[in-house]
Structure formats: structure tokens, C-alpha cells
N, C-alpha and C positions, 0 to 999 in steps of 0.2 A: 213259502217252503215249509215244510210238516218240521215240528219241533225234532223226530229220527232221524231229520235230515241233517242236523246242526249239531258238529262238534263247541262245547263250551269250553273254553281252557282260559288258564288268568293270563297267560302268553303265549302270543302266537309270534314265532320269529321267521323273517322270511333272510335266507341268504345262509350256505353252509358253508363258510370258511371257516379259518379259526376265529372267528368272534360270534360267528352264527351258534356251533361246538361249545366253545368254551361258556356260553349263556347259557345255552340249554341246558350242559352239565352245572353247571351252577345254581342255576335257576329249579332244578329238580333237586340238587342238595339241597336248597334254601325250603323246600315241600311247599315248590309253586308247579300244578297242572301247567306245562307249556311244550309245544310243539313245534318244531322247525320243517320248514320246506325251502326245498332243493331242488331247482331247475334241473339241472345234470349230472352232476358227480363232487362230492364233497373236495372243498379246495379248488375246483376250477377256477384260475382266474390267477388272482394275486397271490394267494398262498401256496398253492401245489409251485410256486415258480421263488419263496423264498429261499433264501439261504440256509435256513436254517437256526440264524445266530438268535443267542439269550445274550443278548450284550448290555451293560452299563453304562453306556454312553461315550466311553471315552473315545470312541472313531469323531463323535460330533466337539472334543477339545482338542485336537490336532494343532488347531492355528495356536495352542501355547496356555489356556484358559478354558477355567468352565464355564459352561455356558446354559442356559434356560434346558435345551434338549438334553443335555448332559445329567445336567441332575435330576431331570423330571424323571428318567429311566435306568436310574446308579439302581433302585431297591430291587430290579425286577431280577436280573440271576438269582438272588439269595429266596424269592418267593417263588422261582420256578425250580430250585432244587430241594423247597421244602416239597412242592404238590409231586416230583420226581419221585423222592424218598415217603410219600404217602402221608409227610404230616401235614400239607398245605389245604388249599381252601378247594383241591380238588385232587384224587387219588390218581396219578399220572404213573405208578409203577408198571413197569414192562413197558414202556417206549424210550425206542431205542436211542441214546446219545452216542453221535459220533464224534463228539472228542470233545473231555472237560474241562478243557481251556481252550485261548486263544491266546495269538501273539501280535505281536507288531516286532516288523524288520525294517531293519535297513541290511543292503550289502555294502553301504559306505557309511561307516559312522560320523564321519568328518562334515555330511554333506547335512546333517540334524540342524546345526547352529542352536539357537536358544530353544529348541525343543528334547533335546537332552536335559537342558536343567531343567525345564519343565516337568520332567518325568518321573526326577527326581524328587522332586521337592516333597517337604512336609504336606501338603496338601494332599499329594497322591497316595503316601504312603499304605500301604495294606491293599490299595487297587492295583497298581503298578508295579512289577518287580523285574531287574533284568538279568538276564542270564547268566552265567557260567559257563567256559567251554563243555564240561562232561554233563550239562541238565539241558542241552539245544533238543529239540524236537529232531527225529530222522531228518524231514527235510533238508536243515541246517547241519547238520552233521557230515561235513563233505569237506577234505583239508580247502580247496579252494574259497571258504567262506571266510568274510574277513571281518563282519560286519559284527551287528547288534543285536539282539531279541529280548522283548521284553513279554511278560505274561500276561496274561489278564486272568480274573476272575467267570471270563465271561462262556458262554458252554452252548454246542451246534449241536441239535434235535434232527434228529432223523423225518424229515417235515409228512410221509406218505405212514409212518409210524403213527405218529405222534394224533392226524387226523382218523387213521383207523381205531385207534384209542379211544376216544371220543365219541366217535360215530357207535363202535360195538357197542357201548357204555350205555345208550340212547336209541337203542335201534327199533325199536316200538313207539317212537315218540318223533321218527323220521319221516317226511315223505320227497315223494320224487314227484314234482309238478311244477309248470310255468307258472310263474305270478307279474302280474302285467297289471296296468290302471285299470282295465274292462274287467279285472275280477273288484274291484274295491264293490261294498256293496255298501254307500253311505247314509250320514243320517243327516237329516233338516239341519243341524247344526255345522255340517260339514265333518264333523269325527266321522269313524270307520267304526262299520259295525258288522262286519264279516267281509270275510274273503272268502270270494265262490269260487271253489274246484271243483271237477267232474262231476263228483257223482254227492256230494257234500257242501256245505259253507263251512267255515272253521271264524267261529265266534269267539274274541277275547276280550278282556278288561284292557290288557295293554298290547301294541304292535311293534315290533321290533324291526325295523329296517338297518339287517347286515350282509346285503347283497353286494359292497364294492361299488365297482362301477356299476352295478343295475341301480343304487341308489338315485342314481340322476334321473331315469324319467319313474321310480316313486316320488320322489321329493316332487318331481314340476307338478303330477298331478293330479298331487293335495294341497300346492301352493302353501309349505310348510315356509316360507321363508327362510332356507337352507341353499345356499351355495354351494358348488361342489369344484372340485378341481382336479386336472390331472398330471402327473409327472412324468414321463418316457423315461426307460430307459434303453439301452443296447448291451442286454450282459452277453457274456460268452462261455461254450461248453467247450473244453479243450480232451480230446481223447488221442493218448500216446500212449507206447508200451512202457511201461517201470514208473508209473508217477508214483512219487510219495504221496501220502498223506499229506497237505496240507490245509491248518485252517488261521490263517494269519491275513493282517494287512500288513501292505508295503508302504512303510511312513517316509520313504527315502524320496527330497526334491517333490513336496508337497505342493501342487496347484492350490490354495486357500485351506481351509479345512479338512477337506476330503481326501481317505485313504487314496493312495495312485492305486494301488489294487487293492480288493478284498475277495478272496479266494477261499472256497469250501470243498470238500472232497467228499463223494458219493462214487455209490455203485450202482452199475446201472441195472439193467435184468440181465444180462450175463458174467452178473457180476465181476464187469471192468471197472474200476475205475475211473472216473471222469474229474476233471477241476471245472467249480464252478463259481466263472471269476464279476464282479461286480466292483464296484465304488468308483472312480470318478472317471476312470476310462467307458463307463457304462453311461454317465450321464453325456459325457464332452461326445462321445462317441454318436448318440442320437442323428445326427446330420450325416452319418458317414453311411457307406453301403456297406452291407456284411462283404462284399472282399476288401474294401479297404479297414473293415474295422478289424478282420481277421489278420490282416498286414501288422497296424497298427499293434497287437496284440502282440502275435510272435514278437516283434524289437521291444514290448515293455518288457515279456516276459526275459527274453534276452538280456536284457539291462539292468534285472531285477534279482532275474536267478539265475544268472552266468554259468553255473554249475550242473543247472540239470537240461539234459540233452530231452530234444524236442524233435529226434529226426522223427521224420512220420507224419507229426503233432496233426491232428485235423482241429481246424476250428468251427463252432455251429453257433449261429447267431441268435440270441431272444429277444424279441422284442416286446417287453410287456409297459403296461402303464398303471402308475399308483394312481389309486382314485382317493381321493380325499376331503376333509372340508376346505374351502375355499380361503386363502390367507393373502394379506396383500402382496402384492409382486409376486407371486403361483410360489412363495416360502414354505417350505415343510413344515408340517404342523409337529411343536414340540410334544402332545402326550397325546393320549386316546381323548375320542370329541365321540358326546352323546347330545343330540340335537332335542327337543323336544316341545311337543306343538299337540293339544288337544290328549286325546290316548294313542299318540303315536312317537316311540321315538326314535332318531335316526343316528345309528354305529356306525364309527369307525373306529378299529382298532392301532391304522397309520403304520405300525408294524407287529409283526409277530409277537416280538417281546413283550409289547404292551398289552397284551389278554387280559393280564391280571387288572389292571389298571380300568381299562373297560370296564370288566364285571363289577367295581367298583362303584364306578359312573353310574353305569345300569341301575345295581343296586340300592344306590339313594335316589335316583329318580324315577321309582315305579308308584311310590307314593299308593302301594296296596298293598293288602295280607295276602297269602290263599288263601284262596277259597273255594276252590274248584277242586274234585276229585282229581288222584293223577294216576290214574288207569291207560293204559296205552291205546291208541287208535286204529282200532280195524278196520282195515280197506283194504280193497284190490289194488289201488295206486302202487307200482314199486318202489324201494326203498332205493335213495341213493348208493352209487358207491364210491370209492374214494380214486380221484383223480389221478391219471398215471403221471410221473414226474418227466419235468421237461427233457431228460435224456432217452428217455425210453418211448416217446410221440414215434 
């Protein structure tokens, strides 16, 4: 292929989620030439289907202690409301936050036992705080409520925002193309020495694999020595007339560590309102069918929020899957994992929160300067756009 044919860049990232986004824009602050490609639409996949939560980890101390994933992810609120407010390590002003805290309930305070002093205790202090009748959030705000609430520090992003943010940011430095094994174009050594698209190759110093689950057949077939792994869930969208706002977990009669609910609110394109619930009803529920998971659902919510009236309620089931690195017994991996193998290296960001933490990773193991011009890339290929949210399919 004729040297016009070949884009050069010091990184080439394949995969636009938030870790594919948040690299790129980082990586072009850092004044490194790098370009990302996008199968479909920015977020398809695992992120366009998050919650939305900037959380500190305290959902992963429930069982009464902190714990590895607990503090590996306490920093990250406070460095995503510096990049929020424009002084962080990326300018995130104008994406939207929908609400800058969270909480934790019970509607039985009785029913906590030793995780009330937990919550209390000197160790928490400044993370944890709990309520007052006249400081309850709407939702809680109903004489029928008898319970507890506690605040967090932690703050819910607007998730179809947040990646339109990013993408505009970069949007000469995007493309819209499949990237499959048949494009690798290798060298005697077995490193990558371009990825063939249409009508170009796109030649880098280093390769970035943040595709999610597309990582699984990059990684087999470069035989990077990367394991991968997946975890199911069954979350659910509830659409009724008057929900409040809610963005809290339900700590009340806890199965092990995990919230019984975790629950976000969004609107959808006619701007309703929708709850979109998660945490251990999402995992437990995996084996169940969406009518019985929807069953299932209404009596938690029932048992949970007694107060607020659900005539109507429809329930709509998701079914996605984290893709991850591979841990023993399929364990959630506690921080962001960067794999790395010849000039290739392999992302995962494990949740939203941990962006920051990535780029981190990333950024100690590029082991190069720039040095490539970082001019934007002309082509007919279209540019991605940003994935519709799971209420609005």
C-alpha cells in the first residue's frame, strides 16, 4: 500500500465507550496524534446501559467493612467533580448531572442491625451522613416513611450527555468502521503494524483495545495472554405516572453485600420519566424470565417504597453483560485492568466511575512521547454517533 494510503498516529484506539472517549480525550490533551474507531454508535454496549453512578465504593461495604473495591474507587467522585467544574485532567463542563448526591434507605430502621453503627462510625465520617426529617430527598418525603437515609458524596451523570461531550470534543479524530482480526495487518514479530479499513490502513506506535466485549475475539487473535470474562445482569425500567426522582440504594435486609435495589432516574425522549433499577435483584434475578422478574420487582418495590403508588407501573427488562478481565471464581474486578503485550494494550474500564483510573493505567504504560502530528483524519468513512439510551430502543 502507497505511503497516502496510511494514516500514522502514536495511537490508535479501537472501541467508543467511555474508556475508548475518555482516552482519546486525554490522550490528545497529553499532545499525543491518536484516533479512535467505532463499530456503531458511541456507548453501544455496556455504557449507553450504565446507571449513571460516580460512586465511592461504599455500595461494595454494605456487609459492615471496607473492602479492596471500596477504596480502590473512594477518589473517583472528587476527580470527576474537579474534570465537571473544568479543573480536572479533562474539561467535562456542560454534561448534564442528574443528581449530586446519592443515598442509602431503609424503610425499616430496625431491620440494619450492626450496619447502622457501621455507618456511623469514625471511619466513615465525612463519607456518610444521615438524614434529618426536613433534609429527606422528595422521594422520602411522604408522612408514611418511617425509615432512614443516609447521603453519600457520590453524583449520577447524565450517561447519553456525558458521551456526546466527549465524542463532540474529538469528532475529527472519530471514525465509524468494523475492526475484526482480518483487519490486523502484522509483523514477523507478531506485533500490529496497522489496521486495514476501507479505503486506508491506520498505523500506530501503540493500540489500544477498548471494545468491551469485542475484546474477546481481539485478544484470541493476537494470543495476548488475556483472559476475559462476563457477568449478566437483569436490570429493569419501571415507567409509571408521578415517580419521583429517585437516586438511592435500598440497604434494608441485605442478601451479602449488595444493595437489594439501586435505582436511577432518567427521562426518556418524551421526557417521562423512567426508574432505572439495578443491584442485586439485577444479578439474583439473571435466571428468572422478565415476567417473573417484573413480578419479582413490583413486591420489592412494594416492600421497599410502600408509599409510592405503582398503579399502571410497567416493567421492561435488560439484559446486558459486563465484560471484563477474567478473575478467579468470575469475582468482579476491584479497579480499571490495562493488559499489555508487544505495542498493544488491552482496556477495561470495569465501571464508569473508573475512567479516571484507566487513563492512569494507560498513561504509565505507553512507555512513548508524541510524535506524530495531531491533525485530524480525512475520510468519507462516517463518524460515529452517540447510542440511544436503553428507554428510548
Amino acid at each position: 500500500m502507497s505511503t497516502r494510503n496510511r494514516i500514522r498516529v502514536d495511537v490508535a484506539i479501537v472501541g467508543g465507550g467511555i474508556a475508548g472517549l475518555w482516552l482519546l480525550n486525554l490522550l490528545r490533551a497529553r499532545g499525543y496524534s491518536a484516533v479512535l474507531i467505532e463499530r456503531s454508535a458511541f456507548g453501544d454496549g455496556q455504557t449507553i446501559c450504565s446507571q449513571g453512578m460516580i460512586h465511592g465504593g461504599m455500595k461494595y461495604a454494605l456487609g459492615g467493612a471496607l473492602t479492596g473495591a471500596s477504596e480502590a474507587i473512594a477518589a473517583m467522585p472528587a476527580r470527576w467533580r474537579s474534570c465537571l467544574d473544568g479543573r480536572g485532567e479533562l474539561d467535562l463542563r456542560g454534561v448534564r448531572i442528574l443528581s449530586d448526591r446519592y443515598y442509602l434507605w431503609s424503610a425499616n430502621d430496625s431491620t440494619l442491625g450492626q450496619l447502622t453503627g457501621f455507618l456511623a462510625s469514625s471511619m466513615l465520617r465525612g463519607r456518610v451522613r444521615r438524614l434529618q426529617r426536613d433534609a429527606l430527598p422528595t422521594a422520602f418525603d411522604d408522612p408514611q416513611f418511617r425509615g432512614v437515609v443516609y447521603e453519600l458524596d457520590d453524583l449520577v451523570l447524565d450517561t447519553p450527555s456525558l458521551l456526546r461531550h466527549l465524542a463532540d470534543a474529538q469528532r475529527d479524530f472519530t471514525l465509524c468502521a468494523d475492526v475484526n482480526p482480518e483487519h490486523f495487518v502484522r509483523r514477523r514479530d507478531g506485533s500490529l503494524d496497522a489496521i486495514r479499513l476501507p479505503d486506508f490502513d491506520i498505523a500506530a506506535e501503540r493500540y489500544v483495545f477498548a471494545a468491551g466485549a469485542g475484546n474477546e475475539a481481539l485478544v484470541r487473535s493476537l494470543t495476548l495472554g488475556v483472559s476475559t470474562q462476563r457477568r449478566p445482569l437483569h436490570q429493569l425500567i419501571v415507567r409509571a405516572p408521578k415517580l419521583p426522582p429517585l437516586y438511592a440504594h435500598c440497604i434494608e435486609r441485605l442478601a451479602g453485600t449488595e444493595p437489594r435495589l439501586t435505582i436511577t432516574s432518567h427521562d426518556d425522549a418524551r421526557a417521562q420519566r423512567v426508574w432505572y433499577i439495578g443491584g442485586h435483584i439485577a444479578t439474583d434475578g439473571v435466571g428468572r424470565s422478565d415476567a417473573e422478574q417484573a413480578d419479582h420487582a413490583r413486591i420489592e418495590l412494594t416492600e421497599c417504597l410502600p408509599w409510592i403508588d405503582l398503579t399502571g407501573a410497567r416493567f421492561e427488562s435488560l439484559r446486558i453483560d459486563r465484560a471484563e478481565p477474567a478473575r478467579h471464581g468470575g469475582l468482579r474486578p476491584d479497579e480499571a485492568h490495562v493488559a499489555a503485550s508487544a505495542n498493544v494494550l488491552v482496556c477495561w474500564p470495569t465501571k464508569l466511575a473508573l475512567a479516571p483510573d484507566l487513563g492512569d493505567k494507560v498513561l504509565a504504560a505507553l512507555s512513548i512521547e508524541p510524535a506524530q502530528p495531531c491533525g485530524g483524519v480525512a475520510t468519507d468513512l462516517p463518524r460515529p454517533r452517540v447510542a440511544y439510551s436503553p428507554w428510548d430502543r
